[in-house]
KEDREN-704772 format. One record per residue (C-alpha): x, y, z. Coordinates in steps of 0.2 Angstrom, whole numbers, padded with zeros to 4 digits, always signed. Example, Ala and Ser with C-alpha at 12.3 -4.5 7.8 and 13.67 -1.06 7.14 Angstrom:
<kolmis>
+0062-0022+0039 +0068-0005+0036 
</kolmis>
This chain:
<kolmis>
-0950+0486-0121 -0961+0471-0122 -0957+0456-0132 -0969+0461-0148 -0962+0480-0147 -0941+0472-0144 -0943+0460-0161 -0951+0476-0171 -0935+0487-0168 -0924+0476-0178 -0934+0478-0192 -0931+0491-0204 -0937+0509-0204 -0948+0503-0188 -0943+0516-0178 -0945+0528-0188 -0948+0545-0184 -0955+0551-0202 -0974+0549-0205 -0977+0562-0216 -0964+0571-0231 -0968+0588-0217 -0958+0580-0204 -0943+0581-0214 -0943+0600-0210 -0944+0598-0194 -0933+0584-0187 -0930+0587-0168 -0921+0567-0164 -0902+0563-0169 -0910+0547-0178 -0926+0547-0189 -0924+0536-0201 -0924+0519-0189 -0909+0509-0199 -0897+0509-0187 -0903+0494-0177 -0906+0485-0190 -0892+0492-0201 -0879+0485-0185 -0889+0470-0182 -0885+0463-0201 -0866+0462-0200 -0863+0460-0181 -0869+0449-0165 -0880+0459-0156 -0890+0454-0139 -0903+0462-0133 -0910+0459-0116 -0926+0472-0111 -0941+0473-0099 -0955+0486-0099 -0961+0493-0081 -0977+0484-0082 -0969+0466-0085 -0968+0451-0075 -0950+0446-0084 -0940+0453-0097 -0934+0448-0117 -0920+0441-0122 -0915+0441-0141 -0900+0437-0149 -0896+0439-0167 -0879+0435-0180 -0879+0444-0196 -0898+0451-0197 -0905+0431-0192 -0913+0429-0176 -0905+0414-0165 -0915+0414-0148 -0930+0427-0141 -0934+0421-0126 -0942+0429-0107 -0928+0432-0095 -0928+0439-0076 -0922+0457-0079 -0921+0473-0071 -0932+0486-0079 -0924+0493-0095 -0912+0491-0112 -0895+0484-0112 -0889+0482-0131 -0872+0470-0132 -0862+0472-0151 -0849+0461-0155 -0838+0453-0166 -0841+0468-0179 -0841+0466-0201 -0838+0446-0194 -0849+0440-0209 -0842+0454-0222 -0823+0452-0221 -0821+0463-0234 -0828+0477-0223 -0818+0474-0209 -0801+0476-0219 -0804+0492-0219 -0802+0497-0200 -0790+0502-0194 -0780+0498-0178 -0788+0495-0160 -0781+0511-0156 -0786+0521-0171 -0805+0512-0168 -0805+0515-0151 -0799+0535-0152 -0818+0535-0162 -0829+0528-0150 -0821+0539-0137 -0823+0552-0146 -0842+0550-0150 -0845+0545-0132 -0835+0561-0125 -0845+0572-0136 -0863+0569-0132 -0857+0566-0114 -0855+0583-0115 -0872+0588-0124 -0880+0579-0113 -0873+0581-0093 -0891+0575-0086 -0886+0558-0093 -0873+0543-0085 -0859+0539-0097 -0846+0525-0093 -0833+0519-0106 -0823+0504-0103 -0811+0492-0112 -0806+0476-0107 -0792+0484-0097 -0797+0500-0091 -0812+0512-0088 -0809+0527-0100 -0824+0537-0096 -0834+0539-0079 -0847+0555-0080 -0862+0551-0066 -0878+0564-0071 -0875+0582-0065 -0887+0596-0069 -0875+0611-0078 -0863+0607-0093 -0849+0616-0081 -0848+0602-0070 -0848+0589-0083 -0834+0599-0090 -0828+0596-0075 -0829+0578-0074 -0821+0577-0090 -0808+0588-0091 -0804+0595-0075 -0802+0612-0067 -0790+0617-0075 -0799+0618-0090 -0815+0625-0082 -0804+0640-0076 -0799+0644-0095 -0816+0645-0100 -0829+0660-0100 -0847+0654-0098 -0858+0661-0114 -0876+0663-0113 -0888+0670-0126 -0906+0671-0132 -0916+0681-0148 -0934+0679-0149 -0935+0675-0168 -0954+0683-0170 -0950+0695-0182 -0941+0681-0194 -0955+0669-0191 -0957+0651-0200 -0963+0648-0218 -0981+0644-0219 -0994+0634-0229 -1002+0643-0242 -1019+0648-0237 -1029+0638-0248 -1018+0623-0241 -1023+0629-0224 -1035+0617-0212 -1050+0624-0205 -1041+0621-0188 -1025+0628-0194 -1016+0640-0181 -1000+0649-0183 -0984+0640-0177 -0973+0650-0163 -0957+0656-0168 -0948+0651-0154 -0932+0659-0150 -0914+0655-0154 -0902+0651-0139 -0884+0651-0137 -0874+0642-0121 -0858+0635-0118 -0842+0642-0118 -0826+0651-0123 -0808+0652-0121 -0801+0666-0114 -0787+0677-0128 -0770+0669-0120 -0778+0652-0125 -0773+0647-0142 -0774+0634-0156 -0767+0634-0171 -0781+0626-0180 -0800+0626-0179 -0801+0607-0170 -0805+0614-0153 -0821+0624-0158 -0837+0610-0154 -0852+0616-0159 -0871+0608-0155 -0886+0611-0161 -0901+0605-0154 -0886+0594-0145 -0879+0586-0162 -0862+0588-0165 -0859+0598-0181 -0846+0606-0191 -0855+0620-0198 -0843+0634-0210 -0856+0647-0203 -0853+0644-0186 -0835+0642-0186 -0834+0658-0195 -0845+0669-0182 -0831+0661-0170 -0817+0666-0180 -0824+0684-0181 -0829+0688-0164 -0810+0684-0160 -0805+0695-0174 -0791+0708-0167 -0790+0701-0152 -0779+0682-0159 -0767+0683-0169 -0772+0680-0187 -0765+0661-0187 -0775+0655-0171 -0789+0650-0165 -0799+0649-0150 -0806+0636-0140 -0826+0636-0139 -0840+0624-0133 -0858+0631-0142 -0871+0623-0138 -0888+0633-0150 -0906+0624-0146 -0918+0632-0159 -0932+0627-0168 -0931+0611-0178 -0940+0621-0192 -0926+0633-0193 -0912+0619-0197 -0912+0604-0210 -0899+0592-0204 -0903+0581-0217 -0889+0586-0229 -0875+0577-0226 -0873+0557-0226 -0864+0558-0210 -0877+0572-0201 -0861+0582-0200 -0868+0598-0208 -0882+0608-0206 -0891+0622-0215 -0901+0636-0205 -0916+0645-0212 -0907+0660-0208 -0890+0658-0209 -0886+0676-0206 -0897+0678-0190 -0888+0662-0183 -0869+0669-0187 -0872+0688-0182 -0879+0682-0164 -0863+0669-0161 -0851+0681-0167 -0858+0696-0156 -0864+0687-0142 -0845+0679-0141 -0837+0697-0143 -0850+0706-0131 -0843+0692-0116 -0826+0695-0120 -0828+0714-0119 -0840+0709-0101 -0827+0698-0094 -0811+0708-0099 -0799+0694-0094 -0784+0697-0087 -0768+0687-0093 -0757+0679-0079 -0742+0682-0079 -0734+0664-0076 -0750+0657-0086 -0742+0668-0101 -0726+0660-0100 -0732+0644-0101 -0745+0647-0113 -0740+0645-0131 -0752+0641-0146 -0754+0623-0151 -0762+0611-0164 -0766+0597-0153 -0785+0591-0157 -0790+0590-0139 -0803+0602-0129 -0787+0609-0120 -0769+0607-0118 -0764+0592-0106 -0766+0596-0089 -0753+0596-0075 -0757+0580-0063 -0758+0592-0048 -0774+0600-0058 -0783+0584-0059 -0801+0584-0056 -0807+0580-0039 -0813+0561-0035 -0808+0546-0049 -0811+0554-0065 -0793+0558-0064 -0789+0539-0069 -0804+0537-0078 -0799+0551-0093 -0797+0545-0109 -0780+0538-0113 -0770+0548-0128 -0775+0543-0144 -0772+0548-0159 -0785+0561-0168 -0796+0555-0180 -0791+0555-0198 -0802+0560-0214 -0809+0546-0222 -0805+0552-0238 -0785+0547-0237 -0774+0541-0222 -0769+0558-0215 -0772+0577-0219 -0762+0587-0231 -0751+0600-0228 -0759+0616-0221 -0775+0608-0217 -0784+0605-0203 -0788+0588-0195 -0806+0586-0195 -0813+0586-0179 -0813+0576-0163 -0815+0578-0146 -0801+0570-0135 -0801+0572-0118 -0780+0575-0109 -0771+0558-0106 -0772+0557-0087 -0758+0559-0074 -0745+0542-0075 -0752+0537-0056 -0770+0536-0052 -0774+0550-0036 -0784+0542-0024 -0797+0555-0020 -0812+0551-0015 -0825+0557-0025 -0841+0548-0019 -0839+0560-0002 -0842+0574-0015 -0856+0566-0021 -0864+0563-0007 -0868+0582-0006 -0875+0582-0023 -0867+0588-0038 -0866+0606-0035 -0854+0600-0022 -0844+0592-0035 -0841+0607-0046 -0837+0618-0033 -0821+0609-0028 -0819+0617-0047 -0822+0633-0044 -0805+0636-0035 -0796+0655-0037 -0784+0648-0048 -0771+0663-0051 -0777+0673-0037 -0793+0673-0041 -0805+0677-0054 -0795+0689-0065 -0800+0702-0076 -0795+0720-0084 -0807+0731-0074 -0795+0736-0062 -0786+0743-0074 -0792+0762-0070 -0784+0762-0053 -0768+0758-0060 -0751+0767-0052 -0735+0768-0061 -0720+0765-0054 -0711+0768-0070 -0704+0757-0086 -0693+0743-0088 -0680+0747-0102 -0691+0761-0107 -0701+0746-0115 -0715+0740-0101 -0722+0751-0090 -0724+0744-0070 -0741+0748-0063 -0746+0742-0047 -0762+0742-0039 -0773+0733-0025 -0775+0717-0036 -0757+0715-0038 -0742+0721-0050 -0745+0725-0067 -0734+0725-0084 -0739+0733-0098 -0733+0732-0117 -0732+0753-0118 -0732+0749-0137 -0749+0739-0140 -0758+0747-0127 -0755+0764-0138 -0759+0753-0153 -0775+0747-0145 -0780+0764-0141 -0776+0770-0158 -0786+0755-0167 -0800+0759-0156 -0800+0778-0160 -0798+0777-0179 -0812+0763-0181 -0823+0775-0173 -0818+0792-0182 -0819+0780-0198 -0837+0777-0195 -0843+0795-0191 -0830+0801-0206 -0819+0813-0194 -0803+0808-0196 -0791+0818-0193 -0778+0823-0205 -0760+0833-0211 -0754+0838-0226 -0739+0833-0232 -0725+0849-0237 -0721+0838-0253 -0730+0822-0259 -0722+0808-0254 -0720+0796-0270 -0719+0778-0271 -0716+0763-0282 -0726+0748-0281 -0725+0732-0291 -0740+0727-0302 -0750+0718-0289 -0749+0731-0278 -0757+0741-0289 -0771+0729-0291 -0773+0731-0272 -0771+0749-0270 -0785+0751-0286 -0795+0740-0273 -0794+0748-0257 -0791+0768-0263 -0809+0772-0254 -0806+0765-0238 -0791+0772-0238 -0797+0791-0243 -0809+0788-0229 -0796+0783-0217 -0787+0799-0220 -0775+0795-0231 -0774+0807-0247 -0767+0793-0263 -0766+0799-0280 -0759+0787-0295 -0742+0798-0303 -0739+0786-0317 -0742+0768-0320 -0733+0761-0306 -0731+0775-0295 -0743+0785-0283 -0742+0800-0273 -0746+0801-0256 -0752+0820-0252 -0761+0817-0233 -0758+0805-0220 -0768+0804-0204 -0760+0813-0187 -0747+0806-0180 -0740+0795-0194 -0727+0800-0205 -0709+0799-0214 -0704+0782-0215 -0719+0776-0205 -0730+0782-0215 -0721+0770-0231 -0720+0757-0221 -0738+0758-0216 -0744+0758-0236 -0733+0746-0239 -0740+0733-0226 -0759+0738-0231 -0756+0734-0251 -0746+0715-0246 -0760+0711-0236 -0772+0713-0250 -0762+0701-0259 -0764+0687-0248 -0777+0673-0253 -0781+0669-0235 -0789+0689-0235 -0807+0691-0236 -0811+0705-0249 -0827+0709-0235 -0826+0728-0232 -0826+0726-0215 -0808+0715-0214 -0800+0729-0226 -0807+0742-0214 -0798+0735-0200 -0784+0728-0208 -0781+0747-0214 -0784+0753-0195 -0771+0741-0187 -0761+0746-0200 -0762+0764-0195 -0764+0762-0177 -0746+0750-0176 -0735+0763-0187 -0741+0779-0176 -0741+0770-0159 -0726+0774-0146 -0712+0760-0150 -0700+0750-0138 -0687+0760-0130 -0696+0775-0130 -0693+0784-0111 -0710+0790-0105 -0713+0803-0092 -0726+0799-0078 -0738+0809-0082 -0737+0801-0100 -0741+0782-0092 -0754+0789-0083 -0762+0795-0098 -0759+0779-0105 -0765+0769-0092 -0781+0778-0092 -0784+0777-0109 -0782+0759-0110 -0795+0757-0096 -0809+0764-0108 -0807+0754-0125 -0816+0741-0128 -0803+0726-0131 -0789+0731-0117 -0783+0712-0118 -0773+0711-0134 -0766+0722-0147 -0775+0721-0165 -0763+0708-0169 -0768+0698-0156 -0755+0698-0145 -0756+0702-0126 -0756+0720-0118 -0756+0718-0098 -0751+0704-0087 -0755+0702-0072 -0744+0695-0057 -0759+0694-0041 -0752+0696-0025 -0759+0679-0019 -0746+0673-0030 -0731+0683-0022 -0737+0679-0006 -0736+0661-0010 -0718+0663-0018 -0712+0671-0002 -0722+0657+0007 -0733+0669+0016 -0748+0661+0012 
</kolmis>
C-alpha cells in the first residue's frame, strides 16, 4: 500500500466491504466490516511496514494503543508485514482473562492450521520464540497440504469426496419488478460444490470434533452439516461414533448469511435442505464407490477415540517426508468453551483442529529435493500402498472358502490376500439390506404364528409400541393390544421366531425410549430393520456347510454396505499378501 492508503486502514470501517444494505446478502470475504485493524491497533503495539509495486520506498507506521507514534518512508521489499505485541498492555483488565501461554498458543495454532488447510495455494509458517510449529510452502491440491500437515498416514485414511449440483431450478430471490432497473438482468444460480474428504468405517471418534467443515473457505460449525455427516454414516458406525470429515462447500454468497453469529461461527443457507441432502448423499454414494476394506492389523489397532485432533497420533516411522515432521504443531490442549473453564459431562469440546504432536527426535529428510520437482512430487511420496495397497471390498465376489474358525468366521482366500469374515453381520448386512427394500415396495415376507405369542410391557413401552405399530405392520409384523399392558403378537417376518422373535420386540420398543432417538420415520424404519435383520441372522458357533459360505459370500458381495454391520461394526478384514510376504521377509 502507499502511505495515504497504509494510514486509512487503521481507521475504522475503512476497509469495509459493505457499501450498500444489498451486500449484506451476499458477503463472499471472511472480514467485511473493516474493525479488526483498528479494533487490534487500539489495545496493542502494532507495526506496520508496506510498499506498493509502483513505489520508490516503502511506509513504516507504528502505533500503541490506537495513537500513532512514527509513519515514516522505509527501504522495503514489495508487500505487508504486520508485527502485534504486547496484547490488552493498556487494558489490564482484559488481559486477566487469558489464559496460559499454552492455552493461547493452542488457539492461534489452531486458527492458522485451519485455513492453512482452506487455503493450500497460500505459504503458512508459525513460529514461537523456541520452535517453528507450522511450515506448509503453497501446493495446488488440499491432499498435499494434508500432507504437509498431517502426514501420510493420515492421507491413507481418508477418501477423496467431490460433488456438484447446479442450483438452477432453486434459483436466487429477486427484486420485485417495479424495483427492477431498466438494465436489470437475472442473476445465475451458480452451483453448489462439495470437496474434501472423509474417513474411511474403521476410523472412529467418539465425538463430533474431527468433522471441519468450510464454506466459501470459512470454518463453521453448522448443526445442518454435521447432521448430513452423521446420517451418511448411519448403519455403517456405531451409534456412539463419529467419523472423521474435511468438507469444503463453495456456493454462492447469495445462498448463505454468515452474519449471524458474533463469532462468524454459524451460518444459515437459503436452502438448508438442498445443502444437507447433497452432503449426506454424496458422502454415503463414496463410501458405497469406494467399498474400503478393513486391514486386519489396522483393525487391531484401531479403536475409537475422543481426542480433538484431525487424526490419532501418528507413528514416527509414518512422518511426512522432508521437515514438516519437526515442524508439526506440539500437543496442546483442545480449546475450551468460553462459557466456563471445561465442558460438562457428556458434551462435546467445541471444536479445534490440532495437528499430531511430532515424533520425540526430528528425522532429517530432505525435503527441498522433493521440492525441487514441484509439489506433485511432494505428495506422491504420500501416496504409498500402505497395507498392501489401495484396499477395498470389490474383490469380494471372488472369494474362496477354506472353511470357519470356531464355527464363528469364515476363512475366504482370494488373489488379494486371506480374508475373515464375521459369518454373523455379514448375514445381518444381507438381511438389513433385504428388508429395507421389501419395506419399500411393501413385500415383506411373512408367517403366521400357531398361537399368539403374548407379551407384557411396562407403560412406556406402550407409549413406544402406540408410536411405531405402523411401521411395524409394514415390516411384517402382525401386533395387536390384548389388554392394557399386554399385546399379542400374531405374524412375524420369515425367519424370526420363538424367543428371537421377544427379544427382537423388546429391543425395538427400548429404543424408542431413548432421548438421544429421532422420532424421524426414517430412523425408526431402520432401527426396526436392524432389529430384525440381527435376531434372524446366522449366530456364532453355528457350523456352516461350504456350499452355505459360498452363498454367503456371494451374497455379501451384492449389498450395498459390505463394510459394517448396521451396528457399525466391521464385517471383513482383510490380511493382503504384501503383508504376509513381509512377515516372512520375502519382500
Amino acid at each position: 500500500m502507499n502511505r495515504d492508503d497504509a494510514l486509512l486502514s487503521f481507521e475504522r470501517h475503512a476497509t469495509s466491504k459493505l457499501r450498500t444494505s444489498d451486500d449484506l446478502l451476499s458477503i463472499a470475504t471472511l472480514g467485511f466490516r473493516g474493525e479488526a485493524l483498528p479494533s487490534i491497533a487500539s489495545i496493542a503495539r502494532v507495526e506496520m511496514l508496506t510498499r506498493a509495486a509502483d513505489e520508490a520506498s516503502g511506509t513504516l507506521i507504528e502505533i500503541a494503543g490506537g495513537k500513532l507514534l512514527r509513519c515514516e518512508d522505509a527501504g522495503l521489499a514489495e508487500g505487508t508485514a504486520l508485527a502485534v505485541r504486547d496484547l490488552f498492555y493498556n487494558t489490564p483488565a482484559r488481559r486477566k482473562f487469558l489464559r496460559s501461554e499454552t492455552v493461547e498458543l493452542s488457539h492461534v495454532t489452531s486458527m492458522v492450521t485451519h485455513y492453512a488447510l482452506a487455503h493450500p495455494e497460500k505459504h503458512f509458517e508459525l513460529r514461537t520464540a523456541k520452535q517453528s510449529l507450522l511450515l506448509a510452502p503453497p501446493v495446488s491440491q488440499a491432499a498435499q497440504r494434508i500432507f504437509q500437515i498431517f502426514g501420510q498416514q493420515m492421507l491413507e485414511e481418508l477418501l477423496p469426496l467431490a460433488a456438484e449440483r447446479i442450483l438452477e431450478r432453486a434459483g436466487l430471490p429477486e427484486p420485485p419488478p417495479w424495483k427492477r432497473e431498466p438494465e436489470y438482468r437475472a442473476p445465475s444460480p451458480g452451483a453448489l460444490r462439495i470437496g474434501g474428504f472423509i474417513s474411511r468405517p474403521e476410523l472412529q471418534k467418539l465425538n463430533r470434533n474431527s468433522i471441519y467443515c468450510f464454506v466459501n473457505r470459512r470454518l463453521v460449525r453448522d448443526r445442518i452439516l454435521l447432521h448430513a455427516v452423521a446420517e451418511a454414516y448411519r448403519n455403517i458406525l456405531p451409534a456412539a461414533c463419529y467419523p472423521v470429515a474435511l468438507l469444503f462447500l463453495d456456493l454462492p454468497p447469495q445462498e448463505v448469511d454468515v452474519n449471524v453469529h458474533p463469532a462468524k461461527t454459524e451460518v444459515r443457507f437459503r436452502q438448508p435442505a438442498l445443502v444437507h441432502d447433497l452432503v449426506r448423499d454424496s458422502i454415503r454414494n463414496k463410501l458405497n464407490a469406494a467399498r474400503p476394506a478393513a486391514g486386519f492389523l489396522r483393525a487391531l489397532a484401531s479403536q475409537p477415540s475422543a481426542t480433538p485432533a484431525l487424526v490419532p497420533a501418528r507413528d514416527p516411522s509414518t512422518s511426512p517426508a522432508g521437515p514438516l515432521a519437526a515442524h508439526s504443531p506440539s500437543p496442546l490442549p483442545a480449546e475450551l468453551p468460553p462459557e466456563s473453564e471445561s465442558p460438562e459431562a457428556g458434551e462435546s469440546a467445541p471444536f479445534g483442529l490440532t495437528a499430531p504432536a511430532p515424533a520425540p527426535a526430528a528425522l532429517p529428510l530432505p525435503f527441498a529435493a522433493a521440492a525441487d520437482a514441484g509439489p506433485q512430487a511432494v505428495f506422491s511420496a504420500a501416496a504409498g500402498d500402505g497395507e498392501g495397497g489401495e484396499a477395498d471390498l470389490r474383490g469380494l465376489a471372488s472369494l474362496r472358502p477354506l472353511g470357519q474358525l470356531r464355527d464363528s468366521f469364515i476363512l475366504a482366500v482370494n488373489d488379494e490376500g486371506i480374508w475373515i469374515v464375521d459369518q454373523h453381520v455379514a448375514h445381518e448386512r444381507i438381511l438389513f439390506e433385504r428388508v429395507l427394500r421389501e419395506r419399500q415396495v411393501e413385500k415383506i415376507q411373512r408367517q403366521r404364528l400357531l398361537m399368539p405369542m403374548l407379551l407384557e410391557l411396562a407403560p412406556a413401552q406402550m407409549v413406544a409400541f402406540a408410536a411405531i405399530a405402523r411401521e411395524l405392520e409394514a415390516n411384517g409384523l402382525e401386533v395387536e393390544p390384548y389388554g392394557p399392558k399386554t399385546i399379542a403378537v400374531k405374524a412375524a417376518p420369515a425367519g424370526l421366531e420363538g424367543r428371537e422373535l421377544e427379544r427382537m420386540l423388546i429391543e425395538v420398543l427400548e429404543q424408542g425410549n431413548r432421548e438421544e432417538q429421532s422420532d424421524n420415520l426414517e430412523t425408526a424404519r431402520t432401527r426396526i430393520a436392524a432389529s430384525i435383520a440381527c435376531h434372524s441372522a446366522i449366530k456364532v458357533n453355528t457350523p456352516l456347510a461350504p456350499a452355505r459360505m459360498e452363498w454367503l459370500l456371494a451374497e455379501l458381495a451384492k449389498t450395498e454396505h459390505p463394510t459394517s454391520c448396521p451396528h457399525g461394526r466391521p464385517i471383513v478384514l482383510r490380511y493382503p499378501w504384501k503383508d504376509i510376504q513381509r512377515a516372512f521377509r520375502r519382500i
